[in-house]
C-alpha positions, 0 to 999 in steps of 0.5 A: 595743319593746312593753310588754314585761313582765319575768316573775318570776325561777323558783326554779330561776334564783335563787341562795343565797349565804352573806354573812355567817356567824360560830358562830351561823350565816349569813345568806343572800342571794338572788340571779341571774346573768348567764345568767338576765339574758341568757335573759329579755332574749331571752324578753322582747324577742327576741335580736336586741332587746337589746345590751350595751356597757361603757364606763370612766367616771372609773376605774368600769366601767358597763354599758349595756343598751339595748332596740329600741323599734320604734314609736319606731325607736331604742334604749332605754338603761339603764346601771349601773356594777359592784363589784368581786368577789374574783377575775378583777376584770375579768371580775367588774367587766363580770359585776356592771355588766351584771347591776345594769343589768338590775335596772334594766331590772326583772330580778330586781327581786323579790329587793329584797323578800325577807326577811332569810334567817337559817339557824343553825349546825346546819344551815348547817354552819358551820366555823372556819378560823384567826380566820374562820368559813365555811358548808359547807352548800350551799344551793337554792330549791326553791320561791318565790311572789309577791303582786300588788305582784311581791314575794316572799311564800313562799320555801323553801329547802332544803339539798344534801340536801333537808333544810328550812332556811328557810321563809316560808309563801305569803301572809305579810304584805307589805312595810310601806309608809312615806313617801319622807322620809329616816328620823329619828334615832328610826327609825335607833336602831330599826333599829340595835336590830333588826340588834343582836337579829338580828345583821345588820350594817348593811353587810349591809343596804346590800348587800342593798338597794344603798344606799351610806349609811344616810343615803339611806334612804327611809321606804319602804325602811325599812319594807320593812328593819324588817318583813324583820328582824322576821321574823328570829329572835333570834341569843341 
């Protein structure tokens, strides 16, 4: 394995799925598919360069991508275990776990970055079906753009017609930077202030930047959530 570096995802790879929708709108998130993971790792490192196992650790599926390293003559590993999705558990669980490790091994590791996509109920469309609201919009990145730290820094995002739902101009702001010490109880009051205005739920924020508990919260990552959400309108 050479130094191999992991191009950026296109915005015809990348996805929009609505997470959390209520009469006021939806939030969007971004996201790839194993096709996209499988298509770069041949791009990158040939077909016959990669592999993929899945093994069953304490009832968890993991997934294994390992990469040919040919000046040391052995295979390099990274692992990742899967979340269950809402149908096909099996195929959903092996889909997740192969796809979290190739976040691992850099592929679509741009999507961190992205800020919080938030489209308001004229344009997503949003219906009620007995007690639960649902988006029937459907939604496409037309176009992306990147800084120099490979972090989103233009997006646009159309509708099925065409029509213009969100955008964040080239060249916006970047991530804000923090230490790596654990937020304080004033930073998550803060936090808590900004999801209450935007109205994201914090079980969003954990989805979208794969942390299990608020607690784990770096600095960094937390500069990087509050400068996302205040670039998110106000739900009033």
């Amino acid at each position: 394995m050479e130094k191999s570096v992991i191009r950026l995802l296109k915005a015809e790879e990348i996805e929009c799925r609505a997470a959390t929708v209520n009469e006021k709108g939806a939030v969007l998130l971004l996201y790839k598919d194993a096709r996209v993971d499988q298509r770069i790792l041949d791009e990158t490192f040939g077909p016959f360069g990669w592999k993929r196992s899945h093994q069953c650790i304490d009832g968890s599926l993991y997934c294994t991508v390992e990469v040919y390293d040919s000046g040391k003559g052995e295979w390099v590993s990274k692992q990742d275990v899967g979340t269950t999705g809402f149908a096909e558990k099996e195929k959903s669980l092996a889909s997740d776990s192969f796809k979290r490790a190739c976040f691992n091994w850099g592929i679509g590791r741009e999507l961190y970055s992205a800020p919080f996509i938030w489209i308001p109920a004229s344009r997503a469309g949003i219906q009620k079906k007995g007690e639960k609201f649902f988006c029937s919009a459907r939604f496409s990145v037309q176009s992306i753009s990147y800084n120099r730290e490979r972090e989103i820094d233009g997006l646009f995002i159309a509708d099925e017609k065409g029509q213009k739902v969100y955008e964040l101009k080239a060249g916006s702001k970047a991530a804000g930077k923090g230490d790596e010490g654990r937020i304080s109880d004033k930073e998550m009051g803060l936090l808590e202030t900004e999801l209450k205005r935007t109205g994201v739920g914090m079980g969003e924020v954990m989805e979208r930047y794969h942390i299990h508990d608020p607690g784990d919260m770096t600095g960094e990552l937390y500069g990087r959530i509050m400068s996302a959400l205040a670039k998110t309108k106000s739900v009033a």
